[in-house]
C-alpha positions as CSV (number, residue, x, y, z in Angstrom):
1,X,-28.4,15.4,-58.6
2,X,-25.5,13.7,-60.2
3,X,-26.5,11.1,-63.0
4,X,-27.1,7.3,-61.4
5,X,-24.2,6.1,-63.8
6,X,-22.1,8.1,-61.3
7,X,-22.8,5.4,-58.4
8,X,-20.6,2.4,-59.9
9,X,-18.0,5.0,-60.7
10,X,-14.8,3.9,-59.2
11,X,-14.0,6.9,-56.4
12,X,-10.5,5.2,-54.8
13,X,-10.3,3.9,-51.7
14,X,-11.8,5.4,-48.6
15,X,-8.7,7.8,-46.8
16,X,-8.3,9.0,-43.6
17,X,-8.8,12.5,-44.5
18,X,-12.3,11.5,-46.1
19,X,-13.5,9.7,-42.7
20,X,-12.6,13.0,-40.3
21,X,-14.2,15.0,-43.2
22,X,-17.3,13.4,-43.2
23,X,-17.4,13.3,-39.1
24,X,-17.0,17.3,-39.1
25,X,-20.3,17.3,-40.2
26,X,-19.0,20.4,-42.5
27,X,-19.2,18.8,-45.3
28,X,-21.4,20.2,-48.6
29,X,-24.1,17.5,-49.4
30,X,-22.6,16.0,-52.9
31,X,-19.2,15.8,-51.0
32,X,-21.1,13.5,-48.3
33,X,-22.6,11.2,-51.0
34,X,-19.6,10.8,-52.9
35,X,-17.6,9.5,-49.7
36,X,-20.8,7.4,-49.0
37,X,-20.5,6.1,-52.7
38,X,-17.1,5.0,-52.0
39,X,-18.0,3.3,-48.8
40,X,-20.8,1.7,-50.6
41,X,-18.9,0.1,-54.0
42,X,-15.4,-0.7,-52.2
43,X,-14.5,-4.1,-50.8
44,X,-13.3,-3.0,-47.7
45,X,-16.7,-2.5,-46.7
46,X,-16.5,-6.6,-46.0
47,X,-13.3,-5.8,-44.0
48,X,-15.0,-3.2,-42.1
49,X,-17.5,-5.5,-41.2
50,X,-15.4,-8.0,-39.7
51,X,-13.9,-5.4,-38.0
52,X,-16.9,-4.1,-36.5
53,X,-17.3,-7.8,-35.0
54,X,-14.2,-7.5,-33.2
55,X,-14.2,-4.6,-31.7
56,X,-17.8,-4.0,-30.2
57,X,-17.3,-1.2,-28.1
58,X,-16.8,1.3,-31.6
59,X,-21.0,1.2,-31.4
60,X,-21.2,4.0,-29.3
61,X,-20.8,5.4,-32.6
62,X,-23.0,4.2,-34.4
63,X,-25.8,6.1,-33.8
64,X,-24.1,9.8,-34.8
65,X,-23.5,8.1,-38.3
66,X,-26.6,6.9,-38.8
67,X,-28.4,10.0,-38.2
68,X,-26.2,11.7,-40.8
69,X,-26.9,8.7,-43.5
70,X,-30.4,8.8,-42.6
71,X,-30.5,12.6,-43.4
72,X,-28.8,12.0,-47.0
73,X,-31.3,9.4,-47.2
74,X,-34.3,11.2,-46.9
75,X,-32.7,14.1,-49.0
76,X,-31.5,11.9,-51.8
77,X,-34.2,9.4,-52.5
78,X,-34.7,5.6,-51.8
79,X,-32.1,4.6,-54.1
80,X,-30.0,5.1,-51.4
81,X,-31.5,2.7,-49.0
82,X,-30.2,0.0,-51.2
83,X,-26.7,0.9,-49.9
84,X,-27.6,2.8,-46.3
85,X,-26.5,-0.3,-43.6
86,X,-23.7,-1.0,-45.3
87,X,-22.4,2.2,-45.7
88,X,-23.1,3.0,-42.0
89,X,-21.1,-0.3,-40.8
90,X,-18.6,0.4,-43.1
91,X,-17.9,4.4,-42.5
92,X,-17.9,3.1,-38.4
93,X,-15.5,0.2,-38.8
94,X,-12.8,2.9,-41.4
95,X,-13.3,5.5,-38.8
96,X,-12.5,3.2,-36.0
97,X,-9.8,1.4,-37.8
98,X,-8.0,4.5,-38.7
99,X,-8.3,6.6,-36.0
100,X,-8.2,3.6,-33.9
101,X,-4.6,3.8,-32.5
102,X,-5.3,7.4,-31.6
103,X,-8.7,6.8,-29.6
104,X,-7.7,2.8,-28.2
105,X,-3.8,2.9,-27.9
106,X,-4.2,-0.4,-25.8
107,X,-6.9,-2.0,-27.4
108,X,-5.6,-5.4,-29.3
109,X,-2.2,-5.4,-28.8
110,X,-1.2,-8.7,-30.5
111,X,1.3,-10.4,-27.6
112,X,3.2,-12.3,-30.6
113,X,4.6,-9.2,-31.5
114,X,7.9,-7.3,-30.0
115,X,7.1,-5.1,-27.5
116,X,8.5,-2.2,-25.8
117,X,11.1,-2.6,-23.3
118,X,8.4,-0.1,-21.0
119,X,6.4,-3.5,-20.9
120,X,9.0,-5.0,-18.8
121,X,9.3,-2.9,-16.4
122,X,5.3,-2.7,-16.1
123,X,5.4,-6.4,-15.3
124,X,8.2,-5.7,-12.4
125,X,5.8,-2.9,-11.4
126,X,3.0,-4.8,-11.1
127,X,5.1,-8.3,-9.4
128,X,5.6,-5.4,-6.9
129,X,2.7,-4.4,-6.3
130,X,1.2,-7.3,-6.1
131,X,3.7,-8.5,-3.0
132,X,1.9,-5.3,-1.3
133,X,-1.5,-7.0,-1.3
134,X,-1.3,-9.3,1.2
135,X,-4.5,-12.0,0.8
136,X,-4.8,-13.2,4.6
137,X,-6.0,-16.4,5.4
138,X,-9.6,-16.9,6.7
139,X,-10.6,-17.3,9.6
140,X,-11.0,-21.4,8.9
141,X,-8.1,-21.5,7.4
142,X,-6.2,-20.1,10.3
143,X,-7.5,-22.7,12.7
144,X,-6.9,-25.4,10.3
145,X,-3.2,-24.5,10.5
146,X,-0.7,-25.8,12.8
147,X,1.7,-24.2,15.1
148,X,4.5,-25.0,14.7
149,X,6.9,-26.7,17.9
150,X,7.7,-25.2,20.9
151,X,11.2,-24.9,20.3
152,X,10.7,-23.3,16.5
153,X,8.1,-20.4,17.5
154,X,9.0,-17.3,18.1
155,X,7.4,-16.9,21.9
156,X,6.2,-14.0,22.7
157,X,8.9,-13.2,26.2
158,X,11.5,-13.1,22.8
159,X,9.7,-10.3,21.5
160,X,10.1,-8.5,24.7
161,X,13.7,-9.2,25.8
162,X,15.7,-9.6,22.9
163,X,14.5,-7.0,21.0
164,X,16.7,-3.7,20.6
165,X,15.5,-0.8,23.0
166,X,13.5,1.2,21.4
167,X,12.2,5.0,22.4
168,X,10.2,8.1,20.8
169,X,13.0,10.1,18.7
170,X,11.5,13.1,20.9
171,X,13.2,12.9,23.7
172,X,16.4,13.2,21.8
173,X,16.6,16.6,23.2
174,X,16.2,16.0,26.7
175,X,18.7,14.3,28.3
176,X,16.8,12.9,31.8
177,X,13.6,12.2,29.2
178,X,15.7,10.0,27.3
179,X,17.6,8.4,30.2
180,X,14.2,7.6,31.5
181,X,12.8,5.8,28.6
182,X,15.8,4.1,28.2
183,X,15.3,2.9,31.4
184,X,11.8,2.1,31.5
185,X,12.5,-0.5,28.4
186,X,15.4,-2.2,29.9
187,X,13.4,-2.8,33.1
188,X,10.3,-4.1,31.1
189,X,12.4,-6.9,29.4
190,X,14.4,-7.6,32.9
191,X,11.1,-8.2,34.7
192,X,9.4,-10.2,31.7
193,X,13.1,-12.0,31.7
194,X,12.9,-12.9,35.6
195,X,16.7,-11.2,36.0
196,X,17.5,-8.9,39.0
197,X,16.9,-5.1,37.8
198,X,20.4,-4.1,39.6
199,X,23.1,-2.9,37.4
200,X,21.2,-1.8,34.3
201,X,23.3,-2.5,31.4
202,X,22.4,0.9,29.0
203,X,23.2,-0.3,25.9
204,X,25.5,1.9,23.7
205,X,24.2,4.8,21.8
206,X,24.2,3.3,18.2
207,X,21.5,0.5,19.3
208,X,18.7,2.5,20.4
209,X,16.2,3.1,18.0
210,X,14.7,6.2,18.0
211,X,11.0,5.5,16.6
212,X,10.2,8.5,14.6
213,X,6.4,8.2,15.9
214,X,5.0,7.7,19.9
215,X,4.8,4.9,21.2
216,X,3.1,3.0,24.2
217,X,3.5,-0.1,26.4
218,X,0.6,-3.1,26.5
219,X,1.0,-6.4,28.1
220,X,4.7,-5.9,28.2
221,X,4.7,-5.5,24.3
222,X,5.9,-1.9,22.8
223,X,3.8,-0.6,20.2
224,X,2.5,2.3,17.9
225,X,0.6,4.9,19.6
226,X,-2.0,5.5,17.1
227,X,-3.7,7.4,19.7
228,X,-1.8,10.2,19.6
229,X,-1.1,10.1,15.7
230,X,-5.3,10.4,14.6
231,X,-7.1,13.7,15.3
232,X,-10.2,11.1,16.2
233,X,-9.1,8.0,18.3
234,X,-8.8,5.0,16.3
235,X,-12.4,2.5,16.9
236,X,-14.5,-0.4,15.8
237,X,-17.7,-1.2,15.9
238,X,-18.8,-4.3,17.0
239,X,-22.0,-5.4,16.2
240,X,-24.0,-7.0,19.9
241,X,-27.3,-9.0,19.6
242,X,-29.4,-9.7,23.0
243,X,-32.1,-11.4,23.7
244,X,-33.7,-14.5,24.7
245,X,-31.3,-16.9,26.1
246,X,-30.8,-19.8,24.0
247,X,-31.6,-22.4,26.8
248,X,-35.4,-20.5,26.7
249,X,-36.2,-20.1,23.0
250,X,-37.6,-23.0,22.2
251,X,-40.2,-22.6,25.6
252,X,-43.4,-22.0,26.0
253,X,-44.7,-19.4,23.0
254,X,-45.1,-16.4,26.1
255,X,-41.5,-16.4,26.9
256,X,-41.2,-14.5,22.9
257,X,-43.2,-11.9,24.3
258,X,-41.0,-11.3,27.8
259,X,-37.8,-11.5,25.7
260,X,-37.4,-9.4,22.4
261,X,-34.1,-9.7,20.4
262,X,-32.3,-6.3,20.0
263,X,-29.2,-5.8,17.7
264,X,-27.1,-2.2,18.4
265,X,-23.3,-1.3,17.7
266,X,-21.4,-1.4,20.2
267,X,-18.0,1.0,19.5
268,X,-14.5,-0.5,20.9
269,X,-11.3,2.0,21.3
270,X,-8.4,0.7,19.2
271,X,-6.2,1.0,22.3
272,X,-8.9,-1.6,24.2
273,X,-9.0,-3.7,21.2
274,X,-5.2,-4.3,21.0
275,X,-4.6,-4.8,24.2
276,X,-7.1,-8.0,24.8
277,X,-5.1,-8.7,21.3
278,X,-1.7,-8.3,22.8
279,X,-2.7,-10.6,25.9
280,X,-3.6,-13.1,23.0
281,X,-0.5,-13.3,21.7
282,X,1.2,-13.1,25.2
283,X,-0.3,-16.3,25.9
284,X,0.7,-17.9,22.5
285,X,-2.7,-17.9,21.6
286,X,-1.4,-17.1,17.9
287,X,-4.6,-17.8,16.3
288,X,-7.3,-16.1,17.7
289,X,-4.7,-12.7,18.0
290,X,-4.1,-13.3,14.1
291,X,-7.5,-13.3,13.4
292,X,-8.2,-9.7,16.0
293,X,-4.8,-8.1,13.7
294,X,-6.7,-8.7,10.2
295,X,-9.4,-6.9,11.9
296,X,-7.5,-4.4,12.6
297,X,-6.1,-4.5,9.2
298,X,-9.2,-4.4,7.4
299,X,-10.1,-0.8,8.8
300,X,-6.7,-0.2,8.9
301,X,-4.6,-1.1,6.6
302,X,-1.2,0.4,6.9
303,X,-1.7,-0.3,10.6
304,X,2.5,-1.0,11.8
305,X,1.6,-2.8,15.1
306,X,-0.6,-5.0,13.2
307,X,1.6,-5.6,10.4
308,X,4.7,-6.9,12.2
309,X,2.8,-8.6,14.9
310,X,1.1,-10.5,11.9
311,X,4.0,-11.6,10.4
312,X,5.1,-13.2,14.1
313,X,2.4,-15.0,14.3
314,X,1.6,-16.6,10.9
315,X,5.9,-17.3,11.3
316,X,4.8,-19.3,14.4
317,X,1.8,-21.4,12.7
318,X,4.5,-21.9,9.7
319,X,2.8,-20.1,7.2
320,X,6.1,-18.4,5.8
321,X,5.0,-16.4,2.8
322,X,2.6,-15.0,4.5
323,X,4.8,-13.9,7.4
324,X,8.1,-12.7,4.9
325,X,4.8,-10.5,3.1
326,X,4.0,-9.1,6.7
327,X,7.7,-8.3,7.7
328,X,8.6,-6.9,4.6
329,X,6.0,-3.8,4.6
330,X,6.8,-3.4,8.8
331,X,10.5,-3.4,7.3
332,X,9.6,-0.6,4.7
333,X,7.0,1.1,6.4
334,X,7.2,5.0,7.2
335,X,7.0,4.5,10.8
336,X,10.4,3.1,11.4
337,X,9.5,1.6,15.1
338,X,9.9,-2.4,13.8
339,X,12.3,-1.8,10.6
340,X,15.2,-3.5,12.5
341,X,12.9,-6.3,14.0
342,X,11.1,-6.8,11.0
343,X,14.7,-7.5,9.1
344,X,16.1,-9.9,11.7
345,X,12.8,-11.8,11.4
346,X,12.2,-12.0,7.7
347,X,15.9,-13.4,7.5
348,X,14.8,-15.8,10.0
349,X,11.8,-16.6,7.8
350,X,13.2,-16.9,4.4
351,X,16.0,-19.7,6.1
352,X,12.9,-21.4,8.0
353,X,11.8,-21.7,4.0
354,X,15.5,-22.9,3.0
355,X,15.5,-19.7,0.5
356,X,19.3,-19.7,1.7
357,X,20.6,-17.2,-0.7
358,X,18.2,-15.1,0.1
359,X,18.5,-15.4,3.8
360,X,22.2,-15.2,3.8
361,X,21.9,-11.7,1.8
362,X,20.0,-10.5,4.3
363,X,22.3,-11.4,7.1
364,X,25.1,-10.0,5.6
365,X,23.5,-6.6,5.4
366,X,22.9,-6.8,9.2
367,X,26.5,-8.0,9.9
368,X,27.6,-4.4,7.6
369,X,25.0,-2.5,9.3
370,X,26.3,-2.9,12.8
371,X,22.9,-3.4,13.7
372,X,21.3,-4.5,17.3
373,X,20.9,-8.1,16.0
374,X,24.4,-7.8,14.0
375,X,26.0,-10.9,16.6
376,X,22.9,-13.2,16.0
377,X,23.1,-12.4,12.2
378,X,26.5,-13.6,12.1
379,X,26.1,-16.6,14.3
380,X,22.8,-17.7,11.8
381,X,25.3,-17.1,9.1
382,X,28.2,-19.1,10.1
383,X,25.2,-22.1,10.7
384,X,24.6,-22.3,6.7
């Protein structure tokens, strides 16, 4: 044992290379004490401290340290105990200070200082994503809202007759299939429209959409057929309680015992579902559909029919950035069956908000496209 002048010996400040040394635990035991020494006299100890107050989560080291202190202790007499808890806040706090940036890269970055141009684009990333995550109204806000005028909705017959025709991309190859569906749509929005269903009109070849996933007919409407796109068809559960009525419950205590309460799920097919949604929204009932779609969201959420149809009817109770949030992932979505709809209507939306510039951009990419809605772009555009 060295002589116990050689504690206030000045060793030199603590290094890097001592802290990873004495964390090995390879170290021989008069090289241990002599980093401990240095811990113990040196005023970064009061540093270290503070440090350890800021950063909370270096604890989990704390414990390893003071087993190997403890060890020196026991080894080296209770002159050491004088010293131990400071030396084992202060070897923690070097360690974590030091090696810090290596273990905690993003732990207490000071915003005052420049940062990297990376963090820019992390905060368009994120801007991004966040226009993604759509936060629906509740159901209470919904019917607190108000739809909008007769003659500013989007009715549901417009959905039908003015959209584009739209088919399944495969019946590309066969030339009666396609003639068919082509058919089948324009006859659909003559008889919603009330026109005579002589001279079909077949539009030309570079407005048809060909939706690159099925699709299916309900209430008029053309939709996703997310039946035939799942292995397992698409359901909810609805939870169904029966019992006693409620004009008997508060009877004669012997009714309770002729009439017991039972709870059971209930499963409804996603093609049942939408349609009693569909018929909602055919009879403008825009609320009580919107509230059925984020239903269908919520176990569904990249759900296309639900998506677009959303967007139409929080458009119609004037609930715009809701709506332009809707149209804008049917306009981007893989399934392409709604891009050109979802377009037309989110320029629609952003001029219903006065977001001109915006509107007018989007306009003018339909007018270049030579898209279905390219003559009501321009008209809309010539209006601002």
């Amino acid at each position: 044992m060295g002589h116990p002048k050689d504690i206030f010996k000045n060793r030199g400040p603590l290094t890097e290379q001592d802290i990873q040394n004495y964390l090995s635990g390879k170290l021989t035991d008069a090289q241990r004490r002599d980093i401990e020494l240095k811990m113990a006299q040196d005023e970064f100890n009061m540093d270290a401290m503070e440090g350890y107050e800021e950063i909370p989560s270096s604890f989990s080291n704390y414990e390893k340290v003071q087993e190997k202190v403890h060890s020196n202790i026991r080894k080296n007499g209770r002159k050491w105990q004088f010293h131990h808890t400071i030396i084992l806040s202060a070897i923690l706090m070097a360690g974590t200070m030091l090696l810090g940036p290596y273990l905690f890269p993003d732990h207490g970055t000071n915003n005052s200082m420049p940062v990297a141009e990376s963090t820019d684009e992390a905060t368009l990333n994120e801007i991004n994503l966040e226009e993604d995550v759509v936060v629906e109204l509740s159901d209470e806000e919904i019917e607190a809202a108000i739809v909008l005028d007769e003659l500013e909705i989007v009715h549901a017959n417009e959905i039908i007759t003015t959209s584009p025709v739209i088919i399944e991309s495969s019946v590309v190859n066969d030339p009666l299939q396609e003639e068919i569906a082509i058919k089948e749509s324009i006859e659909i929005k003559k008889v919603v429209a009330n026109t005579t269903l002589e001279n079909i009109v077949v539009p030309a070849k570079d407005e048809i959409i060909y939706s690159n996933v099925p699709l299916i007919y309900m209430k008029n409407f053309l939709l996703v057929d997310y039946s035939k796109i799942y292995v397992d068809p698409p359901t909810f559960e609805k939870t169904v309680i029966t019992g006693t009525s409620a004009a008997l419950e508060n009877k004669e205590d012997q009714l309770g015992e002729l009439y017991e309460t039972n709870i059971y799920t209930d499963t409804i097919f996603y093609k049942d579902y939408l349609r009693e949604t569909q018929e909602k929204f055919e009879q403008h009932d825009f609320k009580n559909a919107l509230k059925r779609y984020k239903v269908i969201l919520a176990k569904y959420p990249d759900d296309l029919n639900a998506h677009f149809y959303s967007g139409l009817c929080y458009f119609n109770i004037g609930k715009y950035d809701l709506a332009i949030q809707h149209f804008k992932i049917a306009k981007d979505h893989p399934y392409n069956t709604f891009q050109i709809d979802a377009e037309w209507y989110l320029a629609k939306t952003y001029c219903k908000q006065g977001k001109n510039a915006v509107c007018k951009e989007l306009l003018q990419q339909i007018v270049n496209g030579g898209q279905f809605y390219q003559k009501q772009a321009q008209q809309l555009l010539e209006s601002l």
